[in-house]
C-alpha positions in Angstrom: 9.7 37.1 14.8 10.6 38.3 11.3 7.5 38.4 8.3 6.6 40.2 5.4 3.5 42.0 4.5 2.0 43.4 1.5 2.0 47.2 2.3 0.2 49.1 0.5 0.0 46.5 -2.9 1.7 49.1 -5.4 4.4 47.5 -6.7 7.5 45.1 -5.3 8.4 47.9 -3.3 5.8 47.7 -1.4 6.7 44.7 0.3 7.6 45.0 3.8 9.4 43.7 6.3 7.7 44.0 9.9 8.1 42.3 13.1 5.3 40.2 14.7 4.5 38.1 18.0 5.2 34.5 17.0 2.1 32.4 16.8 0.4 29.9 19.1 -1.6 26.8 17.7 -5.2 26.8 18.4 -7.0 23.7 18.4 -6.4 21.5 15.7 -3.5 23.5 14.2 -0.1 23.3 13.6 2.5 26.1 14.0 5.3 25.3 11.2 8.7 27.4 11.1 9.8 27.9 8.0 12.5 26.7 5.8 11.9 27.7 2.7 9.2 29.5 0.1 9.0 29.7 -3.3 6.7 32.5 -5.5 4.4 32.4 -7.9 3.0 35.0 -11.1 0.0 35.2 -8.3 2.5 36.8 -5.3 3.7 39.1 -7.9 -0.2 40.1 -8.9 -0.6 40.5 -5.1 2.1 43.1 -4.3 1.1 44.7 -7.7 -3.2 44.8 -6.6 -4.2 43.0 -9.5 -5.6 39.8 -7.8 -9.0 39.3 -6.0 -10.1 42.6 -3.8 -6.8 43.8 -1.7 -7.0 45.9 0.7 -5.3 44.4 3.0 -1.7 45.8 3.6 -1.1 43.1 7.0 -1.7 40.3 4.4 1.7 38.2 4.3 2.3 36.9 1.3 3.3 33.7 -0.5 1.0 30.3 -1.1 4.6 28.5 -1.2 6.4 27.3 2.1 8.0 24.2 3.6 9.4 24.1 7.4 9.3 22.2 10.6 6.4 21.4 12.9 7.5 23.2 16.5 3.9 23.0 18.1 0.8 22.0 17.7 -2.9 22.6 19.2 -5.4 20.6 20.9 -6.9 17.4 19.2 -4.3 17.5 16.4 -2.8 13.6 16.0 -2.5 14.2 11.9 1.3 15.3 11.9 3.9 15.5 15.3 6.6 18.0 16.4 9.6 17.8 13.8 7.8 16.6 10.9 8.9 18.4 7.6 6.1 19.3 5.8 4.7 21.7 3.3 1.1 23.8 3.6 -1.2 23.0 1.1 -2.7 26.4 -1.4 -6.1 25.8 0.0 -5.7 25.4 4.3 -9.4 23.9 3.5 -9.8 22.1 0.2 -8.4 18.4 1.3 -10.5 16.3 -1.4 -13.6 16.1 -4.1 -14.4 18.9 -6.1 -14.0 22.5 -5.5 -16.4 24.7 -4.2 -17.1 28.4 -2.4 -16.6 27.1 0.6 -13.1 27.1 -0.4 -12.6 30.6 -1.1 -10.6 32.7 2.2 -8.7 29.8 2.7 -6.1 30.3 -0.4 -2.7 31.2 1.1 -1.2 34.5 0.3 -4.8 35.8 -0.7 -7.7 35.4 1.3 -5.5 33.9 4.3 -2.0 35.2 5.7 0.4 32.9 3.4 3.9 31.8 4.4 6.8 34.4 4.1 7.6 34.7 7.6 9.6 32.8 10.1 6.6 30.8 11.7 2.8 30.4 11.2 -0.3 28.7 12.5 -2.3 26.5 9.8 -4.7 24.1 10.0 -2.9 20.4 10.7 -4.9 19.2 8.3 -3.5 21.2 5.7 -0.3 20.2 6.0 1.5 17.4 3.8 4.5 15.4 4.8 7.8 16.4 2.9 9.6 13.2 0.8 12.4 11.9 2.7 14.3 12.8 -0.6 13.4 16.4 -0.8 15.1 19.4 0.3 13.1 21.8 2.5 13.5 24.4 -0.9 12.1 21.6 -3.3 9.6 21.0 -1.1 8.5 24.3 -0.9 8.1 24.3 -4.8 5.2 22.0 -4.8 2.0 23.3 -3.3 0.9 25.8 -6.3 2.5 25.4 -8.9 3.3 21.6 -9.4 -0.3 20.9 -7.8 -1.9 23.4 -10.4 0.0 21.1 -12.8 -0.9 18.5 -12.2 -4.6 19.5 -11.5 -4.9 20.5 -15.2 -3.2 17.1 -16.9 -4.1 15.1 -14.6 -7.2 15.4 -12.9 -9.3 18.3 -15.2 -7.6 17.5 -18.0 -7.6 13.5 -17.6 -4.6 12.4 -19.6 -5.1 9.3 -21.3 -2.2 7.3 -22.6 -0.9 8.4 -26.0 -2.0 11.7 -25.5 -0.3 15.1 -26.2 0.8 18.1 -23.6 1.2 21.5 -24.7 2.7 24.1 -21.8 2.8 27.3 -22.9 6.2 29.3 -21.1 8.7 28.0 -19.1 7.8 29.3 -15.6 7.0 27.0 -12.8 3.8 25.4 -14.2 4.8 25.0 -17.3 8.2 22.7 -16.1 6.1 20.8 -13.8 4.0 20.0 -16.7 6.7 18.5 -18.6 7.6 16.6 -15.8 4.6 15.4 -14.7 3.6 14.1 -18.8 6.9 12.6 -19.1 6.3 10.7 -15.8 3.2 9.0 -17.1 4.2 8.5 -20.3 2.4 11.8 -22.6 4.4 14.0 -24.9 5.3 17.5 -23.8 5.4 20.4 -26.3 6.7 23.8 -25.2 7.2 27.3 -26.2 9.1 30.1 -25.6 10.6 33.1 -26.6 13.9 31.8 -25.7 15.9 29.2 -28.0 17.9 29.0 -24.5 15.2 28.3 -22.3 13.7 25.7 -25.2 17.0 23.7 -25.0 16.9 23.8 -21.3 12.9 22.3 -20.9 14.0 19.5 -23.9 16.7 18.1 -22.0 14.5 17.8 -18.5 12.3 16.1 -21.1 9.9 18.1 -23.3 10.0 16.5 -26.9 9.5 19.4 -28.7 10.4 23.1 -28.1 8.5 26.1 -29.8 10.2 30.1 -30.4 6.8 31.5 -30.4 8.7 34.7 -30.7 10.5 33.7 -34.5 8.1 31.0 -35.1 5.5 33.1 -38.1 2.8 31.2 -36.5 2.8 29.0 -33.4 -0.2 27.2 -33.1 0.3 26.1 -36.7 3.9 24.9 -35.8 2.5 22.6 -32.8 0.3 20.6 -35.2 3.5 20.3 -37.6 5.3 18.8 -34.2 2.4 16.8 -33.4 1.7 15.3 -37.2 -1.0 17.6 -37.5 -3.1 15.6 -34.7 -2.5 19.0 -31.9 -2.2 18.4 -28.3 -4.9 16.9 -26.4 -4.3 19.1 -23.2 -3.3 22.8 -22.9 -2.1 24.1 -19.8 -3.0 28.0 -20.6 -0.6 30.2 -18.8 -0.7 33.4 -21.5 -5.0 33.9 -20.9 -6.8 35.7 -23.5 -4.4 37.1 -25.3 -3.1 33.4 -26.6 -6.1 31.7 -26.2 -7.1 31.7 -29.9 -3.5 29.9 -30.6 -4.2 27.5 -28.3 -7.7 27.0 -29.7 -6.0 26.5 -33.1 -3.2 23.9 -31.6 -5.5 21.6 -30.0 -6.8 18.4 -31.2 -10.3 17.7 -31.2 -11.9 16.7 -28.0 -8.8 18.6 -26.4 -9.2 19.9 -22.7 -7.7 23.6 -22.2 -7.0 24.2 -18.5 -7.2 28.3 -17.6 -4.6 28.9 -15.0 -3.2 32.3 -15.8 -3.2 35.5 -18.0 0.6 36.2 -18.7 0.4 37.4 -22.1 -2.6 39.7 -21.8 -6.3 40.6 -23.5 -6.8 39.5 -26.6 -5.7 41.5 -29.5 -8.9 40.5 -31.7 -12.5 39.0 -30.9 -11.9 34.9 -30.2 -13.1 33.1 -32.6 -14.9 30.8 -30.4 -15.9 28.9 -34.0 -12.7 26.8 -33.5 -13.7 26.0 -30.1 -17.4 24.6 -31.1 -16.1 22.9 -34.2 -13.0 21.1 -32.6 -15.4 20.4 -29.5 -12.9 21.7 -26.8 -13.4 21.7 -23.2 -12.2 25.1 -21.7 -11.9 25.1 -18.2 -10.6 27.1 -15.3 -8.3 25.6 -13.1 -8.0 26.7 -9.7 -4.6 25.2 -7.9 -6.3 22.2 -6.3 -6.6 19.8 -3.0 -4.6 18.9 -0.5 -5.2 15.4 -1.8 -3.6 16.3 -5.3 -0.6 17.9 -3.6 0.0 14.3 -2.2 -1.0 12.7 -5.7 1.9 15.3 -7.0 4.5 14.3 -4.0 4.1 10.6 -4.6 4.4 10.6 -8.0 8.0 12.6 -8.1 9.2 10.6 -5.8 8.1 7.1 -7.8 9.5 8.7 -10.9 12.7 10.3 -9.2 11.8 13.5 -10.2 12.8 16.7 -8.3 11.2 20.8 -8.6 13.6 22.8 -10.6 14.8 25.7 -9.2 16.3 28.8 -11.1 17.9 30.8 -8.3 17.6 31.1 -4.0 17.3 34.0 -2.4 17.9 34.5 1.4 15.1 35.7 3.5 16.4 39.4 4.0 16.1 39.5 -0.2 12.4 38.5 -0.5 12.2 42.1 -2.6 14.9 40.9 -5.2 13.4 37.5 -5.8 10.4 39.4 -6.5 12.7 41.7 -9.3 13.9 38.5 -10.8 10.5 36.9 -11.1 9.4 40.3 -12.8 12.5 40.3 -15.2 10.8 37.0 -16.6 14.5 34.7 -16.9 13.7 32.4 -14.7 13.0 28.9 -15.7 11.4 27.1 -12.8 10.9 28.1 -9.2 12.2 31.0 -7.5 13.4 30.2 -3.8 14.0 32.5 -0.3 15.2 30.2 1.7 15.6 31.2 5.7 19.1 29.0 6.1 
C-alpha cells in the first residue's frame, strides 16, 4: 500500500511517498482505509521540525482522516466492518480531563497519523461519521473543529450572551464561528483580508476585523462589541498577538492557547492587563474523543457542515502542503484518495 512519511522534517519537500505492507488489527483495533484527510498549521510544523522532538523520518503524518472499517482485531464490538468513521487526535484520550498519559498517542506526532491508504488504530478511538457527511467533511473534524470547540465550549465555558473572538480564518478559527453561532454567541473575526472577512460574515461571523488596515485591532473589537470585549479568545497568532487579545477581552474573559501563527512577541507582555481584567489564559490541547462526538452531534442538530477551501488528490499531498503555506485558504484543506 501507498503512505507518506515525513523524511527528513526540512521543509514540504521532504515529504515522501513510500510503499508499505498493509496493516493487520491487533487486538482491540480497527484497521480503517482511508477516504479522505485534511491538514492542519501542526502537519505543516511537522514536515518543517518545529513541533515536539522529531526525529523520526518513518513518522506518517496527518492527525486528520476519515475512511472505512475493512478489519478489525480481537475483542473489538465498539464499531463493525463498513462503518464510516473518523480517528480521533488522541487514539487514547476518550473522556475527563487531560493528562500525560495522553502524550504518544496524538496522531501525526507521537503516533503514525493518517496519510496513507490504510491504518491500524485503536477501535476505541474511532467515531462514527454523520449519515449527512461526506467522507472529506468528515475528515475535517477531529483537530481542528474538536480544538474549537474545546476552547468555547468546554475550557472556555460559553455562557449565553457571551462574545467569541477568532483570530484568522484558518480551520479553527471557521469552526469557531460555527460552533458560537450554533449556540447562540457572537462571533468576531479578523483578518488581513477584506475578502476572506466577507466570506466568514456570511457563514455567520457578526463582525469582521482588517487587522492589517485597522490602526489598532484590539481597540476596534471593543468598538464592535460596545466596549464590553469578547468573553472568549480562541488565540491562533501566540505571543506575538497575545497583548491584543489581552486588550480585546472583557473581564473575566477565558483565552484559549491553541497556536503561535503570528510569532514572539515584539515587546515584553504587559501581563498588567491580564491581572487587572482577571483573565484566564489557558492552553488548549485538541481534546477527547468524547468532544469529537460533542462536535459531530452538534453540526448535525444545527445543519452545519466543515468548510473546505480546496481537494487535493492523494498523489498531490506535497501541493496541499504549498497551498496551506501560501496562507489563502479559508477552511480546511482536503487530499482526498477517490
Amino acid at each position: 500500500m501507498k503512505a507518506y512519511e515525513v523524511g527528513a522534517q526540512q521543509g514540504i519537500n521532504s515529504l515522501r511517498c513510500v510503499d508499505r505492507n498493509i496493516p493487520t488489527a491487533a487486538p482491540g483495533q480497527a484497521v480503517v482505509k482511508f477516504h479522505a484527510n485534511s491538514l492542519n498549521y501542526r502537519d505543516f510544523m511537522v514536515l518543517n521540525g518545529w513541533y515536539g522532538p522529531g526525529g523520526n523520518e518513518h513518522l506518517i503524518p496527518l492527525s486528520d482522516g476519515a475512511g472505512e472499517v475493512v478489519s478489525l482485531g480481537e475483542g473489538v464490538d465498539s464499531v463493525s466492518v463498513g462503518d464510516r468513521v473518523c480517528v480521533s487526535f488522541f487514539s487514547a484520550w476518550m473522556d475527563g480531563p487531560f493528562g500525560p498519559q495522553y502524550f504518544g498517542s496524538d496522531l501525526g506526532g507521537g503516533a503514525d497519523g493518517t496519510l496513507t491508504e490504510l491504518g491500524a488504530f485503536p477501535a476505541e478511538a474511532l467515531v462514527k461519521l454523520p449519515d449527512s457527511f461526506s467522507y472529506a467533511e468528515g475528515a475535517c473534524l477531529p483537530c481542528a473543529g474538536v480544538t474549537a470547540w474545546n476552547a468555547i465550549v468546554e475550557a472556555g465555558a460559553a455562557q449565553d450572551g457571551d462574545t467569541v473572538l477568532l483570530l484568522g480564518t484558518g480551520g479553527v478559527s471557521i469552526f469557531g464561528v460555527q460552533i458560537a453561532k450554533a449556540r447562540g454567541l457572537t462571533a468576531v473575526i479578523t483578518s488581513s483580508s477584506d475578502d476572506k472577512l466577507e466570506k466568514a460574515k456570511a457563514l455567520g461571523a457578526d463582525h469582521g476585523i482588517n487587522y492589517k488596515t485597522s490602526e489598532n485591532w484590539a481597540k476596534a473589537v471593543l468598538e464592535a462589541t460596545g466596549g464590553a470585549g469578547a468573553n472568549i479568545v480562541i488565540e491562533t497568532g501566540g505571543p506575538g498577538s497575545l497583548q491584543g487579545s489581552f486588550e480585546a477581552s472583557a473581564f473575566n474573559g477565558r483565552i484559549g492557547m491553541v497556536g503561535g501563527l503570528a510569532g514572539d512577541a515584539e515587546s515584553p507582555l504587559n501581563t498588567g492587563t491580564m491581572v487587572g481584567k482577571n483573565l484566564n489564559v489557558r492552553g488548549i490541547t485538541v481534546g477527547s474523543k468524547k468532544m469529537l462526538q460533542d462536535l459531530a452531534d452538534t453540526m448535525v442538530a444545527h445543519n452545519l457542515k466543515p468548510i473546505i477551501d480546496k481537494e487535493f488528490s492523494f498523489s498531490q499531498a506535497t501541493d496541499a502542503f504549498k497551498h496551506m503555506e501560501s496562507q489563502a485558504h479559508l477552511g480546511k484543506i482536503v487530499i482526498s484518495h477517490d
